[in-house]
N, C-alpha and C positions, 0 to 999 in steps of 0.2 A: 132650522132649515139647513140641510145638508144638499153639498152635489151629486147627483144620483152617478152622475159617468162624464167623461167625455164625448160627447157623440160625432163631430170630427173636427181636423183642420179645413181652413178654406185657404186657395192658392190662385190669386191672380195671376193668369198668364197672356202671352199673345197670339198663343196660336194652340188652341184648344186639343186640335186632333193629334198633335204634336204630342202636346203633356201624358194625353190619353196613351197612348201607346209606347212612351218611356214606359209608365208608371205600370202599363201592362207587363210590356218586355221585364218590369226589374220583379214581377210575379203577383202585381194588385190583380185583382179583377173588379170590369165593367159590372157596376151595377143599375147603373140608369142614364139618362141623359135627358134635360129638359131646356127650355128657355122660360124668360122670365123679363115682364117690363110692367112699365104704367105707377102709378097713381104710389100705390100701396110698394110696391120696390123703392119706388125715389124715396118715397116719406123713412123707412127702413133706413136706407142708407145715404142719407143725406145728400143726393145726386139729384139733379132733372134729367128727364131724360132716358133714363136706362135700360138698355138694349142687353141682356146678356145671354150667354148659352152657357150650360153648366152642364158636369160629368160630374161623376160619385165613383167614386172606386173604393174597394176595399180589399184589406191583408184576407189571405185565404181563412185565416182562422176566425173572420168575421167580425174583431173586434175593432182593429186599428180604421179609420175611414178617411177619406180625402174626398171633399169637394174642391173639383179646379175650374176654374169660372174663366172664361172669356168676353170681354165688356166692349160689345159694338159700338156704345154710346153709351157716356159724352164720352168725348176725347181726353186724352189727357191732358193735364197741362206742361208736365215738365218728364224728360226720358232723362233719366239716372243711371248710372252702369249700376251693374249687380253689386251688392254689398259685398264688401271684405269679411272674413269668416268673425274678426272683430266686431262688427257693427252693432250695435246696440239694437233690440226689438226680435221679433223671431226670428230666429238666425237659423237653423235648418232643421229636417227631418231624420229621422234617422231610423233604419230598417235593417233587424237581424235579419241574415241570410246563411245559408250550408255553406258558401264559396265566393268570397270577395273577389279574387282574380278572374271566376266565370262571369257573377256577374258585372264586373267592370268591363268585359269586355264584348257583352252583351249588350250593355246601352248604349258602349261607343257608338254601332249601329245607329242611334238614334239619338245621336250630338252629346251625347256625355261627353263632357273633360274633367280630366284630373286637378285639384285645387292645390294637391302638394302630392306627397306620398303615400302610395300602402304601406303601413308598419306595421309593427308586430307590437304590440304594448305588451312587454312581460311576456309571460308564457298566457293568459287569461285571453287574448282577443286581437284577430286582424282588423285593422280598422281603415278607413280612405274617407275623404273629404271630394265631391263631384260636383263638377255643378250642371245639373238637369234643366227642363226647361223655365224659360226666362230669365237662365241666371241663379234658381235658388239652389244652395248648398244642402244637398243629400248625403246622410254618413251611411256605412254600410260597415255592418261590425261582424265577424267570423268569430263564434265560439273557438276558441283553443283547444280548451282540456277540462 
């Protein structure tokens, strides 16, 4: 038995329409949008309770995909700052784009900040570290040459 693909990431966030329209602005598109509760969710993911609302986006070329999920319930138990780019577990996404500088200042619009610098790595790629909604680290990489 082999893995057939990827089919996507999921990204907890706290304000759903928010994420949707980052991950718009930086060139995903809306694929769907649904809610989801009861019996068969909780037992899934080991929660009572579960209230969510979830978006799908995907990279124009169809292949890359993001479900970002909104969890009305249960609450949380504990608020964490965002991880340091250090931190152990998924640590962020990362999306070729034609123009790092356009689109950084593109999501600004829509609470992007900068994690450290745009650089230049070699002559091969611009690269920046962001952080998008709820904190997680988005890289965004410019072919060079």
């Amino acid at each position: 038995m082999t893995v057939e693909r990827m089919e996507h990431v999921g990204i907890v966030v706290d304000d759903l329409a928010a994420a949707v329209e980052f991950f718009v602005a930086l060139g995903l598109e809306l694929d769907g949008e649904t809610s989801v509760e009861g019996e068969v969710v909780d037992r899934m993911t080991g929660l009572e309770g579960v209230r969510s609302d979830l978006a799908f986006l995907q990279t124009p070329d169809g292949h890359g995909k993001l479900e970002v999920v909104q969890y009305r319930s249960p609450a949380r138990e504990d608020d964490q700052r965002p991880p340091r780019p250090n931190t152990p577990g998924l640590n962020h996404l990362l999306f070729a784009v034609d123009d790092v500088e356009a689109t950084v200042a593109r999501l600004r619009a829509h609470g992007a900040e900068l994690v450290g610098d745009v650089i230049d790595y070699g002559t091969s790629y611009r690269l920046v570290y962001l952080r998008g909604p709820g904190g997680m680290i988005v890289e965004l990489a410019e072919k060079l040459s």
